[in-house]
C-alpha positions as a printed NumPy array, in Angstrom:
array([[-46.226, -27.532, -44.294],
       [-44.278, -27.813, -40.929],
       [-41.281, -25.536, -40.08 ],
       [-38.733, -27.161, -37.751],
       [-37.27 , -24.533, -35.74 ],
       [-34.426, -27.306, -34.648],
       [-32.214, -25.772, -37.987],
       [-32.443, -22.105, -36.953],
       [-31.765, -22.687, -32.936],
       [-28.9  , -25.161, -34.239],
       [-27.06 , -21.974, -36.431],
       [-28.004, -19.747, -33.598],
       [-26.496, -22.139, -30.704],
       [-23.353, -23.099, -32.993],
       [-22.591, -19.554, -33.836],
       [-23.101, -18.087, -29.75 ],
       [-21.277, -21.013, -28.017],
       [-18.992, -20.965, -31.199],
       [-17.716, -17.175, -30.41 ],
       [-18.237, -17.742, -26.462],
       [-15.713, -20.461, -26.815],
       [-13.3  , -17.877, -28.987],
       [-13.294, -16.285, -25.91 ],
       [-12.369, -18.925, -23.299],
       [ -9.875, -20.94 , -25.1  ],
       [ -7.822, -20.826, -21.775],
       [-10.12 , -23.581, -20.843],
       [ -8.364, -25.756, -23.651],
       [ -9.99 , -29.159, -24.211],
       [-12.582, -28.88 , -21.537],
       [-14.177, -26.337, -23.954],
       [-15.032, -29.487, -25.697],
       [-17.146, -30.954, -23.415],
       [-20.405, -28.052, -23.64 ],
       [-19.99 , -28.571, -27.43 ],
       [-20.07 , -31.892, -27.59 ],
       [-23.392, -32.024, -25.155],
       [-25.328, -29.972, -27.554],
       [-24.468, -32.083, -30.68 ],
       [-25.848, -34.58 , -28.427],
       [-28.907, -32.925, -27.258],
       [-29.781, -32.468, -30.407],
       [-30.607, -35.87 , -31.25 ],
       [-32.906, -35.905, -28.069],
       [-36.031, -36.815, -28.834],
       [-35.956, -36.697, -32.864],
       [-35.306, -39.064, -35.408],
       [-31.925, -39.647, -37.026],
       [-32.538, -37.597, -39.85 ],
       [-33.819, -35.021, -38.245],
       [-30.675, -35.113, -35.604],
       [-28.139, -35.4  , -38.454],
       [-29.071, -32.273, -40.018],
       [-29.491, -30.28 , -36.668],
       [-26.198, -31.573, -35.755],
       [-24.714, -30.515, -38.501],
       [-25.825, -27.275, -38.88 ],
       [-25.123, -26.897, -35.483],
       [-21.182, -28.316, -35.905],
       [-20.641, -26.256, -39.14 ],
       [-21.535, -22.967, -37.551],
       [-19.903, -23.51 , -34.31 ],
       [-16.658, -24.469, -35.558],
       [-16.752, -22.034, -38.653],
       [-17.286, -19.132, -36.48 ],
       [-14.629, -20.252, -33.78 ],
       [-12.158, -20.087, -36.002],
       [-13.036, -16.846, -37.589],
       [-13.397, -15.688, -33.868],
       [-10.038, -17.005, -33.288],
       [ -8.221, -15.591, -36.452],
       [ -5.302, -13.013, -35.705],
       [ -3.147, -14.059, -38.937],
       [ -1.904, -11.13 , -41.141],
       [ -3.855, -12.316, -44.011],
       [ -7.377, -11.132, -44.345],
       [ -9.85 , -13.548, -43.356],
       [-11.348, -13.699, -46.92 ],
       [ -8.072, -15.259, -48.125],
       [ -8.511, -17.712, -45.435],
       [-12.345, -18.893, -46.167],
       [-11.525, -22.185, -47.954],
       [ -9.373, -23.431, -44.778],
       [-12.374, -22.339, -42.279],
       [-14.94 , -23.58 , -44.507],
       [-13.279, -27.26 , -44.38 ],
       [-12.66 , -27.135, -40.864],
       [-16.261, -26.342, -40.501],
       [-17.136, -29.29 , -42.41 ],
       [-15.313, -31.099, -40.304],
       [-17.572, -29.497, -37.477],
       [-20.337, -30.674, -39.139],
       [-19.219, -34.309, -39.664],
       [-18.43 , -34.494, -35.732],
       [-21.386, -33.027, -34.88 ],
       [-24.129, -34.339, -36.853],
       [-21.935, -37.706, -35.746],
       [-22.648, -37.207, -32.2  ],
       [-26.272, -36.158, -32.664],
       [-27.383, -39.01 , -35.016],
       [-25.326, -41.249, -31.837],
       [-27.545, -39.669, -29.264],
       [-30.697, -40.534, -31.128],
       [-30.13 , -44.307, -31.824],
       [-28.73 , -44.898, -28.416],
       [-32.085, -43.039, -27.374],
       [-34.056, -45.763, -29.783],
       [-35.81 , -42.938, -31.796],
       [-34.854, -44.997, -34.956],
       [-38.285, -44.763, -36.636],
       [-40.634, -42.432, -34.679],
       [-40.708, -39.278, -33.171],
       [-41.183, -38.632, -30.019]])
């Protein structure tokens, strides 16, 4: 049995660049742009399923931590959960989107590699 490390560095890369960009919101939508690279660089070189659930991972995480990062509501963030989880599904969606993209433009359709 083979262990992919692509689903671990994907958590790992969506949580760090998803508190980093907590942190430098003043950059606004440019803050996009790094985010959106990754998503794509994870379908480099894999095949489409393989990119869809890095991506994914990797979208989930980054935007579910952002916006716990970003959070300075009077509410606890518990009572909040449901809203961040969606949003991070959302994350997910755009980001396993952009990875599967990056992988069929790349042609890596069948094989890997």
């Amino acid at each position: 049995m083979r262990i992919s490390w692509r689903p671990i560095v994907a958590i790992i890369l969506g949580v760090a660049l998803g508190l980093g960009g907590a942190h430098a919101t003043f950059l606004g939508a440019w803050t996009l742009i790094p985010w959106g690279l990754v998503a794509l660089a994870f379908g480099w070189r894999v095949t489409w399923p393989d990119a869809a659930l890095a991506g994914s991972l990797y979208g989930f995480a980054l935007a579910f931590s952002f916006m716990i990062a970003v959070y300075t509501g009077v509410d606890s963030v518990t009572r909040k959960l449901s809203g961040f989880i969606v949003l991070g599904l959302v994350g997910a969606v755009c980001g396993g989107a952009l990875a599967v993209a990056a992988s069929w433009a790349l042609g890596r359709r069948a094989s890997n590699g």
